[in-house]
N, C-alpha and C positions, 0 to 999 in steps of 0.2 A: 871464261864464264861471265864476267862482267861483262866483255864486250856483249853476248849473248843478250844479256839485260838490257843494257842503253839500246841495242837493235828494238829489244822486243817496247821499250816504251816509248823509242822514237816512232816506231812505225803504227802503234796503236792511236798515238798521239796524232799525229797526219794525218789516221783515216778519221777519226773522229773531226776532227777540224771539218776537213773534205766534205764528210757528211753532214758536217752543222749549218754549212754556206749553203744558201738561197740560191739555184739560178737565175741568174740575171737576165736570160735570155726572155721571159715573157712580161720583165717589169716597163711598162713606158714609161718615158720621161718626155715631161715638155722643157724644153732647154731654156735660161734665164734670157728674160730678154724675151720672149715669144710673145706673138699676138694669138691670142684667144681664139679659135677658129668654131663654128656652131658646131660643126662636124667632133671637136675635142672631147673630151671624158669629164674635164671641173666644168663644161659648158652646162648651164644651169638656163632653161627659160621661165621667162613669168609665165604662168598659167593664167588664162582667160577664159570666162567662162563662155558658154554657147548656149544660146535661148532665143527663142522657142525651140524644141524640139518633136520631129513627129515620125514615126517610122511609118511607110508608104509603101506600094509595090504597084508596078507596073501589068496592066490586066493584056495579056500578051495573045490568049485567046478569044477576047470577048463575050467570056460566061459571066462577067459581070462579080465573080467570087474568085479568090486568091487557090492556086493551085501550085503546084510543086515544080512549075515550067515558068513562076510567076516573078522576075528579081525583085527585090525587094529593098530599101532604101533608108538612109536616114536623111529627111530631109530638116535640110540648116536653117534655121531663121525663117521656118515659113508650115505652113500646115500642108493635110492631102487636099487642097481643093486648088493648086496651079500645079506646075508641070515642073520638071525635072530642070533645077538649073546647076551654072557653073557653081562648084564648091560642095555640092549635094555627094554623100557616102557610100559606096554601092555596099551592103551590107551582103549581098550574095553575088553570083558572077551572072553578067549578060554578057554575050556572044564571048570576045575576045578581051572582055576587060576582067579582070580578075576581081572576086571580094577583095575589100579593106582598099581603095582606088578613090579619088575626087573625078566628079566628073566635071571636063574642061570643057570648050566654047565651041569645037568642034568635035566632040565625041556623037556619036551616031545616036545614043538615047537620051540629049541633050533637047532640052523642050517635049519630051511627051509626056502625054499625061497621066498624072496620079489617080490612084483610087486609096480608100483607108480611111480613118488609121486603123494600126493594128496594134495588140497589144505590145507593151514596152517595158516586161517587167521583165529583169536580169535576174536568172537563179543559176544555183550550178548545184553539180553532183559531190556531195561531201564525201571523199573517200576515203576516208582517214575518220570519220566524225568526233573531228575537231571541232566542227561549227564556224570557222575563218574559212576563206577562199585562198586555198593554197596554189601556189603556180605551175601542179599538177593535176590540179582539178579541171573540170570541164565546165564550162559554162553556158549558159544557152539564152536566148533572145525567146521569151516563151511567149508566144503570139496565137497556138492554136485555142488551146483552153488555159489561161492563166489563173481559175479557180483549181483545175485538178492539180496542179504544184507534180506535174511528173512529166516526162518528157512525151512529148506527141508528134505522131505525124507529121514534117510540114514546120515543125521551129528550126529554129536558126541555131547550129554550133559555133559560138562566138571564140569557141578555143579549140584547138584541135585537140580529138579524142581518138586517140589509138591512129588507125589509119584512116581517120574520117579528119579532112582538113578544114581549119577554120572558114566560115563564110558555106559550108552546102548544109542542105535541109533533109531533115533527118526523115528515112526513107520508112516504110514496112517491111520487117523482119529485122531491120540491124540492131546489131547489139548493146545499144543507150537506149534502146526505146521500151517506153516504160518505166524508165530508171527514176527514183523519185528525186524531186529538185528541192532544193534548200534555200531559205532567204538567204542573201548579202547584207548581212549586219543585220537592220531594223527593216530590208526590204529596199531595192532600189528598181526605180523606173526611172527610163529613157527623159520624159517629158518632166521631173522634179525639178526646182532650184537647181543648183550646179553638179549635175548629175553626166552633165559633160562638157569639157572645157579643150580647149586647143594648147599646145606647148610648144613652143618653137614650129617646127613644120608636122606635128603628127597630134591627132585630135584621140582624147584619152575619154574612157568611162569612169568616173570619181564614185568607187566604190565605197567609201566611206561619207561621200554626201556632206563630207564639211566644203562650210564655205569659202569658194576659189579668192582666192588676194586675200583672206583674213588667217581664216584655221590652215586652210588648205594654201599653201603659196611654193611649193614643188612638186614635181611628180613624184608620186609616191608607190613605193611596194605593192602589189595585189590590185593598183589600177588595169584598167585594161584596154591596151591599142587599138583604135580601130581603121587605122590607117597602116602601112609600113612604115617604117622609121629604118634612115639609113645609118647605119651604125659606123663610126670610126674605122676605115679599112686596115688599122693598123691596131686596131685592139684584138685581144683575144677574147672569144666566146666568154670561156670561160675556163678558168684554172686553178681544180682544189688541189692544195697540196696539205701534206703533215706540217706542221709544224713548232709542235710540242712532243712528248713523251712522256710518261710519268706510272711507274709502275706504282698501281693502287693494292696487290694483294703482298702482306710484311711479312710473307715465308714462301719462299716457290719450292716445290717438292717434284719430285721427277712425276712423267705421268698423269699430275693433276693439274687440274685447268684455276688459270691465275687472271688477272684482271690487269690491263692496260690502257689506261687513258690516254686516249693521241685527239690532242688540239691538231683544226685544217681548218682553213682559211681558203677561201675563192679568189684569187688575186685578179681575176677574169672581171669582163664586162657583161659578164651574161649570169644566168640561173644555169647551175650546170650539177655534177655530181662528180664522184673523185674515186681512184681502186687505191684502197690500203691493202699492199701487200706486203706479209710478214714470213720474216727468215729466222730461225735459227744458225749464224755460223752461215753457211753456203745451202745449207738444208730447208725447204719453202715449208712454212707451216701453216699461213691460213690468207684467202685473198676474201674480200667485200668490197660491194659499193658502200661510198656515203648514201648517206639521205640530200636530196637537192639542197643545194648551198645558194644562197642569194649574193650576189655582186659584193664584197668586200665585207660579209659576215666571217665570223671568227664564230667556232663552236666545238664544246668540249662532246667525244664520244667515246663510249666503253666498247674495246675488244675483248673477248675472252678469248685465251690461247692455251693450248696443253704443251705444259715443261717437256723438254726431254727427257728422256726415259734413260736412266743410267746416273742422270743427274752428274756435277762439273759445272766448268764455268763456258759460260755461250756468248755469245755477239749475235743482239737481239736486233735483228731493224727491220725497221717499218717505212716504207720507200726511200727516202736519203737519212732519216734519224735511227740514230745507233747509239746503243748503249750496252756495258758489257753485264752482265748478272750469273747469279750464283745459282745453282739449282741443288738441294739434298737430294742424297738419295733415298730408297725407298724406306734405310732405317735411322733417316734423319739425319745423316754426315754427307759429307761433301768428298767424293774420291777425287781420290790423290793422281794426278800425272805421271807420267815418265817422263822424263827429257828426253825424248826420242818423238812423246806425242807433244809434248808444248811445242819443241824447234821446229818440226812437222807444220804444225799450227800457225806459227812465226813467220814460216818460209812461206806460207798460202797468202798470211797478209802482206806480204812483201813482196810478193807476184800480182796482188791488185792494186797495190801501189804504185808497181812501176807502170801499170794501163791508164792510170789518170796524171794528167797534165797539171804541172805548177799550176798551181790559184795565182791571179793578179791579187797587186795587194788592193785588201779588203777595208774601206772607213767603218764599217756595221755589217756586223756578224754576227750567227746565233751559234752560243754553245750548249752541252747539255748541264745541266745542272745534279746538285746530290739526290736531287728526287725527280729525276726526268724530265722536268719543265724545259720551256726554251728564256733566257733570259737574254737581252741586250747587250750588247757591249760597243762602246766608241769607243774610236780614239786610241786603242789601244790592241796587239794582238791576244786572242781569245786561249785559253787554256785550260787546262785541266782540270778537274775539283770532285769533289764528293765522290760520287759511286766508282766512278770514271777511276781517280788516281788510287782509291783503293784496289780496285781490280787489279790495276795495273803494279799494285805492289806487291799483293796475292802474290801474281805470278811470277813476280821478280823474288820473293822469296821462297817461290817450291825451285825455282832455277837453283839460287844459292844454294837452298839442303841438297839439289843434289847434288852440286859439285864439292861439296865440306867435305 
């Protein structure tokens, strides 16, 4: 019977370790000693501001009025009244060049001539009415009637909206039209103060309108691209994972739905979103997406779960974080095992232990903590505590009565 025991806390002990380590596999590392590359993730450029700005469009049928056959342009350092030069923004696509593109010295719409301007106020559709420009939201270049504040015929989608892609102009009958649009902040135009500035190789919209090299001196959240930017080929989009636990409701009862807080973290280079899926034991009891996660945000969110029915003790997890809990039953006690269903139990975890491979050894590892949290530890191998070694002694004392 002891042996029984030291199996059952060696082996809970290991899964839980197992499940508290971080894969490594999607963290980068720049190695000591490296040269800085623009392409790298700490690569930080200065922002510069761009002035004068004018948006423009090309009169491709010669009606002499902007039509939906019409590209349309930002032009750099210069108003509508010359012609299209090198460094100029194609804000929608001509022939084979795509929107969000610099036109170069020999591209084919290089020197023709401008007509314009046209309107240069930036609004989007508040989906959430939040009132922020979230990096789900849609934003538009509103050029037709920039007194109506709604979307029209013939503006520019400066984000992509559903399967409408950034850079085309919104048609008759599709489904943003109409849609009403929303300031950016106090209101932003094309043509303001530093309302667009260049960063390293990709020229940004400064949504916030603070001034570039004083308030404003990086790119910041909720700006918006207007060029491609080529991303590190070695990063990841984006990757939320779990990486806390923390049971919030102080009595779980079989049946009833309890409260679980799971901290996730985007360890990714991108804006991305993350699936929290929760077990009971080997038993799936509930999956969601997060809410978009921004590049190396950390954010606490509330699961609601329903206990199991019968109530006992479970092995709760929620993609790699695991933790063990108690569940009453319907009249408020906790039923008792057989040693026939704990060893059952034992031998299940001792069969997914033998599927996972030694851990190398680890400098910084998360353990679970006595109220679910993830806490640090250097330096040192991670262990047991709070919820965790209680459980673990629960069971090592319904073992013992039964063998007495």
């Amino acid at each position: 019977m002891t042996s029984l025991i030291q199996r059952a806390f060696v082996s809970i002990a290991i899964l839980a370790l197992l499940a508290a380590i971080p894969g490594a596999s999607a963290q980068e590392k720049y190695a000591y000693g490296s040269v800085v590359d623009k392409a790298d993730y700490d690569f930080t450029p200065v922002p510069k501001a761009v002035t004068p700005i004018s948006v423009c469009f090309r009169d491709l049928e010669g009606s002499g009025a902007l039509r939906l056959v019409d590209p349309i342009y930002l032009a750099v350092a210069a108003d509508c009244t010359g012609s299209v030069k090198a460094k100029d923004i194609r804000l929608t696509p001509f022939g084979s060049y795509k929107a969000g593109t610099e036109v170069s010295a020999m591209d084919d719409d290089m020197g023709r001539k401008y007509m314009g301007p046209l309107g240069d106020k930036v609004r989007f559709i508040d989906q959430n009415g939040d009132g922020v420009l979230d990096p789900t939201d849609a934003a538009y270049l509103d050029i037709i009637d920039p007194a109506g504040k709604k979307v029209e015929v013939g503006d520019v989608r400066l984000t992509t909206v559903g399967t409408y892609v950034a850079g085309t102009r919104v048609r008759n009958g599709e489904l943003d039209q109409d849609s009403a649009l929303s300031e950016i902040g106090a209101g932003v135009s094309l043509a303001a103060a530093h309302a667009v500035y260049k960063a390293g190789s990709t020229v940004y919209i400064n949504t916030d309108l603070g001034a570039i090299g004083t308030a404003d001196i990086i790119v910041e959240d909720k700006d918006i691209r207007l060029l491609e930017k080529t991303t590190n080929p070695t990063a990841v989009p984006a990757d939320v994972r779990a990486i806390g636990l923390k049971i919030l409701t102080l009595e779980l009862r079989a049946d009833e739905t309890f409260q679980v807080q799971v901290t996730v973290q985007n360890a990714g280079k991108g804006y991305g979103v993350g699936l929290l899926a929760s077990r009971f034991d080997q038993s799936f009891a509930d999956a969601r997406l997060t809410p978009v996660i921004r590049p190396g945000e950390i954010r606490d969110l509330v699961v609601p779960l329903v206990a199991p029915k019968g109530g006992g003790m479970f092995a709760l997890r929620i993609n790699d974080l695991f933790q063990v809990i108690t569940v009453a039953g319907a009249n408020g006690t906790v039923p008792t095992a057989d040693e026939t269903d704990l060893a059952g139990r034992l031998a299940s975890l001792e069969a997914r232990l033998a599927l996972l491979e030694a851990p190398a050894p680890v400098q910084n590892v998360s353990v679970a903590s006595d109220v679910g949290e993830v806490k640090s530890v250097k330096g040192q191998a991670p262990g047991l505590d709070g919820l965790l070694a209680l459980s673990v002694l629960g069971l090592a004392l319904v073992l013992r009565r039964r063998g007495a």
